[in-house]
C-alpha positions as CSV (number, residue, x, y, z in Angstrom):
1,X,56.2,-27.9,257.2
2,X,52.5,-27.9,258.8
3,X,51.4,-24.9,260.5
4,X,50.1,-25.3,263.6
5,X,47.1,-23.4,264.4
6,X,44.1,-23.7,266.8
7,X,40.9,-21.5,267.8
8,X,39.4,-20.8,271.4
9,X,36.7,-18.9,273.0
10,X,38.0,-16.1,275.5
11,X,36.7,-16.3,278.9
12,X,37.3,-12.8,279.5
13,X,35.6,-10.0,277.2
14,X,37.6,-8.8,274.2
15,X,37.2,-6.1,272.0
16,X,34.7,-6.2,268.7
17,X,32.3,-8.6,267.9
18,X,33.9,-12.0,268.2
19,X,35.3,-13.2,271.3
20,X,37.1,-16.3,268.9
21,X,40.7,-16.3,269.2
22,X,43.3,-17.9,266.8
23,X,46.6,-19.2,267.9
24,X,50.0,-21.2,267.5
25,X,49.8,-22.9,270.3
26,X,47.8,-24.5,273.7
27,X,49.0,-24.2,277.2
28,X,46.9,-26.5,279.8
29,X,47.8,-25.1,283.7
30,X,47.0,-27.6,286.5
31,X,45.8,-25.5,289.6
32,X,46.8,-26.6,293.0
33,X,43.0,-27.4,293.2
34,X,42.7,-30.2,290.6
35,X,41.0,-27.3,287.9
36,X,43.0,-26.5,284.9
37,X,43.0,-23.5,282.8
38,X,43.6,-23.4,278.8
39,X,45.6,-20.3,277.3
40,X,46.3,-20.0,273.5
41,X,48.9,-18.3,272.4
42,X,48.6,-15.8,269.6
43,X,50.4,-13.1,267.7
44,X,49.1,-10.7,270.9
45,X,49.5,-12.4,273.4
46,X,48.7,-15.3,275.5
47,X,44.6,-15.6,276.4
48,X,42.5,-17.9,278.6
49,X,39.9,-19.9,276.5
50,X,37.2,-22.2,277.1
51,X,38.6,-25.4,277.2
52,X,35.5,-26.8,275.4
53,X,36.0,-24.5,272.4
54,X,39.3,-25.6,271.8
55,X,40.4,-27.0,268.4
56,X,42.8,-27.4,265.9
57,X,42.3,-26.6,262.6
58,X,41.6,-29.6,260.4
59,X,43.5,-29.9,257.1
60,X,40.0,-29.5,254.8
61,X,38.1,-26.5,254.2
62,X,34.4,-26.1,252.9
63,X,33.6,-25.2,249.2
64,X,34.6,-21.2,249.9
65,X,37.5,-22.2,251.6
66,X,36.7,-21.4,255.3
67,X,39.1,-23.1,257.7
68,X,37.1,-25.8,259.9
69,X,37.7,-27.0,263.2
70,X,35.7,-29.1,265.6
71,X,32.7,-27.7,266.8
72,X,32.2,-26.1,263.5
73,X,28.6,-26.8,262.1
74,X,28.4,-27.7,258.3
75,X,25.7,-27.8,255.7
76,X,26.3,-30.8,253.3
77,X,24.5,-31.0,249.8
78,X,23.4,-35.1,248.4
79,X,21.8,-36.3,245.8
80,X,20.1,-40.2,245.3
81,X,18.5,-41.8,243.0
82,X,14.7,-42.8,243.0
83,X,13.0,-45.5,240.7
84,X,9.6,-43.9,239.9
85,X,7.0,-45.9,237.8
86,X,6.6,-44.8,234.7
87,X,2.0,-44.6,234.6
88,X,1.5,-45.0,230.5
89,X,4.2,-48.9,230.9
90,X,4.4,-51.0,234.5
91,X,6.9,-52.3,233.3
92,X,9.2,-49.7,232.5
93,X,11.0,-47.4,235.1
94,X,12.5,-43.9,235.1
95,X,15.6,-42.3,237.0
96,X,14.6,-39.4,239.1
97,X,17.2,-37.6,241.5
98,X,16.1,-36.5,244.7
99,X,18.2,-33.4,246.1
100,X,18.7,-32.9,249.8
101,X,20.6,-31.4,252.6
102,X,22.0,-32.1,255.8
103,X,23.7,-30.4,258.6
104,X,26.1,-31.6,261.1
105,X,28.7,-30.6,263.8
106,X,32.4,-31.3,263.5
107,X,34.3,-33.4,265.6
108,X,38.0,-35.0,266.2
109,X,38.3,-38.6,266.8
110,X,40.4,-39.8,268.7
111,X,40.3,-43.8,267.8
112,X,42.7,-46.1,265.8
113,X,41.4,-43.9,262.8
114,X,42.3,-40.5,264.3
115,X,41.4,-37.3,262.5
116,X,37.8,-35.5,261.5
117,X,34.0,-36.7,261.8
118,X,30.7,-34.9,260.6
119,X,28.1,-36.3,262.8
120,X,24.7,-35.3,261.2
121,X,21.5,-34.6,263.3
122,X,21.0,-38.4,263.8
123,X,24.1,-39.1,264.8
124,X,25.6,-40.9,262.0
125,X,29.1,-40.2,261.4
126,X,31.6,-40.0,258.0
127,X,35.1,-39.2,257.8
128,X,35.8,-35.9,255.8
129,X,38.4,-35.4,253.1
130,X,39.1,-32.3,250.9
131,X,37.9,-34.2,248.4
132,X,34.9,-35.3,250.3
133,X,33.7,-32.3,251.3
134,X,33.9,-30.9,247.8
135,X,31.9,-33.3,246.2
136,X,29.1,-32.4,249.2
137,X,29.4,-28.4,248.9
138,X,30.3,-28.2,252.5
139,X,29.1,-24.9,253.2
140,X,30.6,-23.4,257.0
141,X,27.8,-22.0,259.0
142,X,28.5,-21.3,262.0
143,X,29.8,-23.6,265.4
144,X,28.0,-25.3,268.0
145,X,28.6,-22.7,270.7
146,X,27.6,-19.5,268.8
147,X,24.6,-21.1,266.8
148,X,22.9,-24.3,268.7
149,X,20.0,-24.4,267.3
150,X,21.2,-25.3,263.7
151,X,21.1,-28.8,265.5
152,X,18.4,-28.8,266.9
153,X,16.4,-31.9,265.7
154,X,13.4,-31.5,264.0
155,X,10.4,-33.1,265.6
156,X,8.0,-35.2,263.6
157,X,4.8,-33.4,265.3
């Protein structure tokens, strides 16, 4: 049987460091003003969150086995091949491998292909697997509340 499990932010100030919460389950209250309020419940009780940092976790993990959810903001590792000349033979080419990274943020879509989306920098998007993610190193750094400007796009100045 899946566990069910999801994250928030608490509004109000908790003890520590982290103010990220993990739960079992989402309660959405509709105030007789038209505002709503989230509150996960957890193992201590029930908390109001941030309705924006609200997520389920998603059923891959990076390469060290971090749970991910959406918001969460990855570091992928590629490789491609380049066709260099070789200067001695024009006619003859050699295989070189370019190495590079990317970063990208999370995200649940909610289309006719439901489920999770890494949307790099540039805003291209790829659907994640375990499998996926392992062949690309995923590496967890951080999410897009806490840490921002890991996607931040670089400008060409």
């Amino acid at each position: 049987m899946r566990e069910y499990k999801f994250r928030g932010k608490s509004v109000e100030p908790l003890a520590g460091d982290s103010q990220w919460l993990i739960g079992f389950g989402v309660h959405v209250a509709e105030l007789s003003d038209g505002g709503k309020e989230y509150w996960l419940y957890t193992e201590n009780g029930t908390y109001q969150v941030n309705p924006e940092t609200v997520g389920q976790v998603f059923d891959v993990g990076d390469k060290e086995e971090n749970e991910l959810y959406p918001g969460d903001i990855i570091k992928t590792f590629h490789t491609r091949s380049l066709t260099a000349e070789d200067g001695n033979d024009p006619f003859s080419s050699m295989q070189q491998i370019e190495e590079y990274e990317k970063i990208g943020s999370l995200e649940y879509y909610r289309g006719y292909n439901f489920g999770p989306r890494l949307r790099w920098k540039k805003g291209h998007m790829m659907i994640p697997n375990t499998s996926t993610l392992w062949r690309m190193k995923a590496i967890k750094l951080g999410n897009r509340w806490d840490n921002p400007e890991l996607l931040e796009v670089e400008s060409n100045g």
